[in-house]
C-alpha positions as CSV (number, residue, x, y, z in Angstrom):
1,X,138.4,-56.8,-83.9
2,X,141.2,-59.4,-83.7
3,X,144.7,-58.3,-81.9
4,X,146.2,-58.6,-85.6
5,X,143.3,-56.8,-86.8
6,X,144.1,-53.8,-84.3
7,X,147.8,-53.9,-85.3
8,X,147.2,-53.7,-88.5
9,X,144.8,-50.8,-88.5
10,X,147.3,-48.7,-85.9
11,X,150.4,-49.9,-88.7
12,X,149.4,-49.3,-91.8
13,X,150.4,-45.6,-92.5
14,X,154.0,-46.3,-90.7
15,X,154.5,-48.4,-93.8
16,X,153.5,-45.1,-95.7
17,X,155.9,-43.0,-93.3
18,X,158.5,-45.6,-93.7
19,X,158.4,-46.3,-97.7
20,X,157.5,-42.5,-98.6
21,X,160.0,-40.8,-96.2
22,X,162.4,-43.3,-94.6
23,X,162.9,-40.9,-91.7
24,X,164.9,-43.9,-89.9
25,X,166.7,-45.3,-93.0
26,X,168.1,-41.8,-94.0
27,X,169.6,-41.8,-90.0
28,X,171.4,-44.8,-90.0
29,X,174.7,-43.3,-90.6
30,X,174.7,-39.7,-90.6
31,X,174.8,-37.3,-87.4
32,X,172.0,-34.9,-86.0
33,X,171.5,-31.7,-88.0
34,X,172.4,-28.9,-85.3
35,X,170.7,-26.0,-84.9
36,X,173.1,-24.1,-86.4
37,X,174.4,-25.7,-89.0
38,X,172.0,-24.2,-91.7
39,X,172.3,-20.5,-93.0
40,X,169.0,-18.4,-91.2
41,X,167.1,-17.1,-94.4
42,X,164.4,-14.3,-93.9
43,X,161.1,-16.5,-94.5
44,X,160.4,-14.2,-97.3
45,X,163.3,-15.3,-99.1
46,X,163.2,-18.9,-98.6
47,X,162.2,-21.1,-101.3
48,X,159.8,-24.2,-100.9
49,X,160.9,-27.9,-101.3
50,X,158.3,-27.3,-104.4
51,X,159.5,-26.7,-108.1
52,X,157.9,-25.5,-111.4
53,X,159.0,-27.5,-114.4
54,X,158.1,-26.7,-117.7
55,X,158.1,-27.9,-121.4
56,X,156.9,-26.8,-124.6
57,X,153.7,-27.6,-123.9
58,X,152.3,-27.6,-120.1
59,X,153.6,-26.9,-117.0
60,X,153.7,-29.3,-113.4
61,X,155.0,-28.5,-110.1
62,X,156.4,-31.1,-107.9
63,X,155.7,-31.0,-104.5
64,X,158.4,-32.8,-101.9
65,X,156.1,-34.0,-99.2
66,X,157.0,-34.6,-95.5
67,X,154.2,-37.5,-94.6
68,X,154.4,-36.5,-91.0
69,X,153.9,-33.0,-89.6
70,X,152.1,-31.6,-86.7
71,X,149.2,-29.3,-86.3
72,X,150.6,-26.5,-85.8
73,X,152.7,-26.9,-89.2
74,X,149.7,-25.4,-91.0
75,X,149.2,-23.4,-92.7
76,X,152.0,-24.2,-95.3
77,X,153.7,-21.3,-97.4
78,X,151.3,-20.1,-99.7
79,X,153.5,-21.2,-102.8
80,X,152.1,-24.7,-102.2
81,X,148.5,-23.4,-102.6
82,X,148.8,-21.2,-105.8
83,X,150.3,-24.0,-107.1
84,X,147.9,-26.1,-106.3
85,X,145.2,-23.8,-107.8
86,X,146.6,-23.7,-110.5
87,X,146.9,-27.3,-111.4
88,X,143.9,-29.1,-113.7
89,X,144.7,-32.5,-111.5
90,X,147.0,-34.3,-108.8
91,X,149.2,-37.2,-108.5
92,X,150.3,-38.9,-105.7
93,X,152.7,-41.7,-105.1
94,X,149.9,-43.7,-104.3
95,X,146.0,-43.0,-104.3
96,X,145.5,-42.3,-100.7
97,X,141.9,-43.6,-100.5
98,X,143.6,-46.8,-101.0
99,X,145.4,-47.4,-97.9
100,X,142.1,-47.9,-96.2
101,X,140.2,-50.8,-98.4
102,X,139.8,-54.0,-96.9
103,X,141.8,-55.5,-100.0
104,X,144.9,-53.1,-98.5
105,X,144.1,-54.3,-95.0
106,X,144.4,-57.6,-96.4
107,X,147.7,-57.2,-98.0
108,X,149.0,-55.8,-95.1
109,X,148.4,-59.2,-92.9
110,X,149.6,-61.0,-95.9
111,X,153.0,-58.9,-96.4
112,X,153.9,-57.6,-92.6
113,X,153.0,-60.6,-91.0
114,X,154.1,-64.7,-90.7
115,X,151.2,-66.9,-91.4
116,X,153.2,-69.8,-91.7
117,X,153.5,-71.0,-87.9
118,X,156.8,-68.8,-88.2
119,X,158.0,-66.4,-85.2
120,X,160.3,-63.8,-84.7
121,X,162.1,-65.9,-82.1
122,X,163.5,-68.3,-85.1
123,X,163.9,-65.7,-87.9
124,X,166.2,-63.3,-86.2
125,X,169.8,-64.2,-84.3
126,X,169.4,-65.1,-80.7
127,X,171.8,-62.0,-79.9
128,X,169.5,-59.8,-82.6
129,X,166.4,-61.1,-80.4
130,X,167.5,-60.4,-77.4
131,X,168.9,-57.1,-78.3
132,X,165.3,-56.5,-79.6
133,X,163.6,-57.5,-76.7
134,X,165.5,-55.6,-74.4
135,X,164.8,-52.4,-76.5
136,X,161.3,-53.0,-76.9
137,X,161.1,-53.0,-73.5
138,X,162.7,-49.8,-72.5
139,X,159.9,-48.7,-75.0
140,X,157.2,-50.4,-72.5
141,X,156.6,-52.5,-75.1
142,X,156.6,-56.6,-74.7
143,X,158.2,-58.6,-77.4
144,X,155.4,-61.4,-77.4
145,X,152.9,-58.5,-78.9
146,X,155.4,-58.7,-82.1
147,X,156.2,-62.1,-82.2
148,X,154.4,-62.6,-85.1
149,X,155.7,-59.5,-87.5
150,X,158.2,-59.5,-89.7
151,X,161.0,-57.5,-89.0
152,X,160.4,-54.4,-91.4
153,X,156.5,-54.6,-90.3
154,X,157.8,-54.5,-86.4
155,X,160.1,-51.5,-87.0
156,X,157.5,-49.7,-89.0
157,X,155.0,-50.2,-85.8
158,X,157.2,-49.0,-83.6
159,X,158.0,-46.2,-85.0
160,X,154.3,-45.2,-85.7
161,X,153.7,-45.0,-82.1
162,X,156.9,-43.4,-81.6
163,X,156.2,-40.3,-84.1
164,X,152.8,-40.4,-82.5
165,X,154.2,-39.8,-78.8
166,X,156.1,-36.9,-80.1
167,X,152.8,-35.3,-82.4
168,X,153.7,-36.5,-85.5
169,X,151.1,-38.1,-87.4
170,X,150.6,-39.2,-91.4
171,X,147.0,-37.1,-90.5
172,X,149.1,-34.3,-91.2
173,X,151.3,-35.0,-93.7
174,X,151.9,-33.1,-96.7
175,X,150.8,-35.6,-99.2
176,X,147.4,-36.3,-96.9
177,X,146.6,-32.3,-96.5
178,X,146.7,-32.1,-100.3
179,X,144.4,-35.5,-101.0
180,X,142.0,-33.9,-98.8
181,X,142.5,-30.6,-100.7
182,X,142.0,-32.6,-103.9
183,X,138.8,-34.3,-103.2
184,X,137.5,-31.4,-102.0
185,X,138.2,-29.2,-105.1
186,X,136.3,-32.1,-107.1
187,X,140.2,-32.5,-108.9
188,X,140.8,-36.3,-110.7
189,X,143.5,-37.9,-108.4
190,X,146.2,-40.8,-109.8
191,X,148.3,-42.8,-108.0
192,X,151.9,-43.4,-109.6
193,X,152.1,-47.1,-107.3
194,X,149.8,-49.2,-105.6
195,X,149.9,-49.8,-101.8
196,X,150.4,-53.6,-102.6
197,X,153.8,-52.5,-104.8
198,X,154.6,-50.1,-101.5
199,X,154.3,-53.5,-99.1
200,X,156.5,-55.0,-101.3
201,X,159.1,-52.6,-100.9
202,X,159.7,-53.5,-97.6
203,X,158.8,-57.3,-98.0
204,X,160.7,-58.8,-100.3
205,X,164.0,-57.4,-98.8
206,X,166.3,-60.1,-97.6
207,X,165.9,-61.0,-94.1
208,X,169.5,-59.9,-93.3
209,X,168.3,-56.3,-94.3
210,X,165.5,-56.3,-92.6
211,X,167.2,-57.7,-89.7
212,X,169.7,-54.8,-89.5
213,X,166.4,-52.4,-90.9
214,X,165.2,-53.4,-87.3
215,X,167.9,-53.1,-84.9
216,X,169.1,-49.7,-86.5
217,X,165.3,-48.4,-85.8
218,X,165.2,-49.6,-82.4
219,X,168.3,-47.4,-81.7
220,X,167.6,-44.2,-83.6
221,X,164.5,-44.2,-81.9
222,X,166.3,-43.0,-78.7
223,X,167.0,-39.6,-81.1
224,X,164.2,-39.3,-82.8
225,X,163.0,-36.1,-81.7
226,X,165.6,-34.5,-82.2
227,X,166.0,-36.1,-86.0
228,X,162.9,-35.4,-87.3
229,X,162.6,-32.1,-85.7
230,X,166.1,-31.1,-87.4
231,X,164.5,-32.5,-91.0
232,X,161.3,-30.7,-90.6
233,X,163.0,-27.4,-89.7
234,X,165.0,-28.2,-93.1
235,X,162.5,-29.0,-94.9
236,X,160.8,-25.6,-94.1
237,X,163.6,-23.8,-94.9
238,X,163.7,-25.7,-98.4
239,X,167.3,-26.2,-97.8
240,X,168.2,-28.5,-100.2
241,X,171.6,-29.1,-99.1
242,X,170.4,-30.6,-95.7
243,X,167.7,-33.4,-97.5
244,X,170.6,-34.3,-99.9
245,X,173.0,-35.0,-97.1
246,X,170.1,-36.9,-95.4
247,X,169.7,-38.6,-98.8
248,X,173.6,-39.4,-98.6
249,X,173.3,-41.7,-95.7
250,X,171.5,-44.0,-98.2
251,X,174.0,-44.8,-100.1
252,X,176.4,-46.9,-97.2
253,X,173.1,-49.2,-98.0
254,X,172.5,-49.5,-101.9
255,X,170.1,-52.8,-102.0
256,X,167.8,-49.9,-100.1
257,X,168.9,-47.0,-101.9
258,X,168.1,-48.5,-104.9
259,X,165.2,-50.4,-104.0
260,X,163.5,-47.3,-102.4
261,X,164.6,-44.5,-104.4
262,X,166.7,-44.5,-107.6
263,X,163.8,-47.7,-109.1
264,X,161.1,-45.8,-108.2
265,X,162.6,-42.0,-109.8
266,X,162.8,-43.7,-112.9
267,X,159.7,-45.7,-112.6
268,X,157.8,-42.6,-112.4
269,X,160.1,-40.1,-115.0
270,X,157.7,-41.7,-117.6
271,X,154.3,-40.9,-116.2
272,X,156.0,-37.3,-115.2
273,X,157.2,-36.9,-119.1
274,X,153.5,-37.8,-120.0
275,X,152.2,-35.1,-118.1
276,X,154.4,-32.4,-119.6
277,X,152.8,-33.2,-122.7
278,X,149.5,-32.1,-121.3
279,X,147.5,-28.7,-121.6
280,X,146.8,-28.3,-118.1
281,X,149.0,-27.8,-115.6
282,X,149.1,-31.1,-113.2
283,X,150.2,-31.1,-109.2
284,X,152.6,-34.0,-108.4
285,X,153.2,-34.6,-104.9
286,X,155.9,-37.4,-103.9
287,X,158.2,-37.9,-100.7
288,X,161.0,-34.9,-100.1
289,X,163.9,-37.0,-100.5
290,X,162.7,-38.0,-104.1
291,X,163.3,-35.2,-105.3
292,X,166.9,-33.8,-104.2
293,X,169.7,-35.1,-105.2
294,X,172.1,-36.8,-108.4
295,X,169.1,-39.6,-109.5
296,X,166.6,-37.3,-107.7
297,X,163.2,-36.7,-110.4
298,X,164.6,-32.5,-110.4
299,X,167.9,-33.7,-111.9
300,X,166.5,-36.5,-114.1
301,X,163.7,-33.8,-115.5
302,X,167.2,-31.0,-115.8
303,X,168.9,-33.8,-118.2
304,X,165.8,-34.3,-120.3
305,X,165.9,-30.4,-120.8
306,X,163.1,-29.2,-119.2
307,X,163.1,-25.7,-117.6
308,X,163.1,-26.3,-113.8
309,X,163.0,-23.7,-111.2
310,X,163.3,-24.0,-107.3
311,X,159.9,-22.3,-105.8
């Protein structure tokens, strides 16, 4: 296996962390959650980032995933699982089996890398480069490993092995624990993009984005255990009020906001309408953030009348 082969294999589900969940995009400009700044419920009472939505004729249940957890995360609140139970089929964001194909680990060298003779050296500033470099190495990392990455494929790298340090892995994720779930139950499985459209997410951004996409990874990596911690512990708690203020952030950078979250809500409000139409109820799982939220899918679904109630 080539170096480029290696990275790619060790990189591929960052771009999933990174285009599903944005944990470092939703940082940029918002402070840590504190321990005390959310309300302690009784676990009894809490509900679940997880909602029941129905129409006239079928019910779904929409499932905010966190596509990084730890072990010891598990077993989730049992609301998930009757829910899942209960549901004829499941659709993901993307069909999981997917991000594993040689055709995906093609795209991936095709989108996240230059292959053009092109380095990082000339695409970034010379102070952007050297503030990279200096960063990378206080991560024991050397800059000539990456010198061939674009910049959105360098920070989603890094952060991978970051979140792995700490015990976070997209093994556990929400969306992952449920495909497993799914193909185990014998359940047909849909995906509502297709890892190619998630590469292009990140890859057709302007270089100035992914630039500052870069350098504002590099330093909220210094908090990131303390970040993701915080949005776990929210998630859990299915305090909506915290994953909307995380949401909030977004919006000091629209070309992403849009791009990652308000396209993709509507892109998917169709396929979501089509299975309310259905006779059997149908398991949607699709990144937290998604979700919550003025152009979140629970809002959109409340103005197109559907009865939708907070698990």
């Amino acid at each position: 296996m080539t170096h480029q082969q290696n990275m790619v294999k060790r990189t591929f589900c960052g771009v999933r962390i990174l285009s599903l969940f944005m944990t470092v995009v939703l940082l940029w400009s918002i402070p840590a959650l504190t321990a005390g700044s959310s309300q302690q419920r009784p676990i009894a009472q809490s509900p679940q980032i997880l909602w029941k939505v129905q129409s006239a004729h079928n019910t779904i249940y929409l499932a905010g995933s966190i596509h990084v957890l730890q072990k010891h995360d598990y077993p989730l609140h049992h609301t998930f699982d009757d829910a899942f139970s209960q549901s004829s089929r499941v659709i993901f964001e993307v069909d999981l089996d997917g991000l594993s194909s040689p055709l995906a680990q093609k795209n991936m060298l095709k989108k996240g890398f230059y292959l053009n003779g092109e380095i990082l050296a000339n695409v970034l500033s010379k102070d952007s480069y050297a503030m990279v470099k200096t960063q990378l190495a206080e991560l024991g990392l050397q800059i000539a490993i990456f010198h061939r990455m674009k910049p959105w494929m360098i920070a989603t790298a890094v952060m991978t092995l970051e979140l792995k340090k700490l015990g976070f892995e997209s093994a556990y994720g929400v969306d992952q624990h449920f495909f497993e779930k799914t193909q185990a139950a014998g359940k047909t499985i849909q995906g509502l993009e297709t890892v190619e459209f998630q590469l292009n997410l990140f890859d057709q951004l302007p270089l100035s984005i992914q630039e500052q996409f870069l350098l504002q990874t590099l330093e909220e990596l210094k908090t990131l255990d303390t970040q993701v911690n915080e949005m776990v512990k929210a998630w859990k708690e299915g305090n909506v009020q915290h994953l909307e203020a995380l949401l909030a952030g977004m919006r000091d950078y629209p070309e992403l906001y849009q791009a990652l979250i308000v396209k993709r809500n509507k892109a998917w409000l169709p396929f979501i309408e089509s299975a309310l139409q259905e006779k059997m109820p149908v398991f949607i799982v699709v990144g937290a953030l998604h979700l919550v939220g003025k152009k979140g899918l629970v809002s959109l679904l409340k103005e197109q009348g559907y009865l939708v109630v907070q698990l």
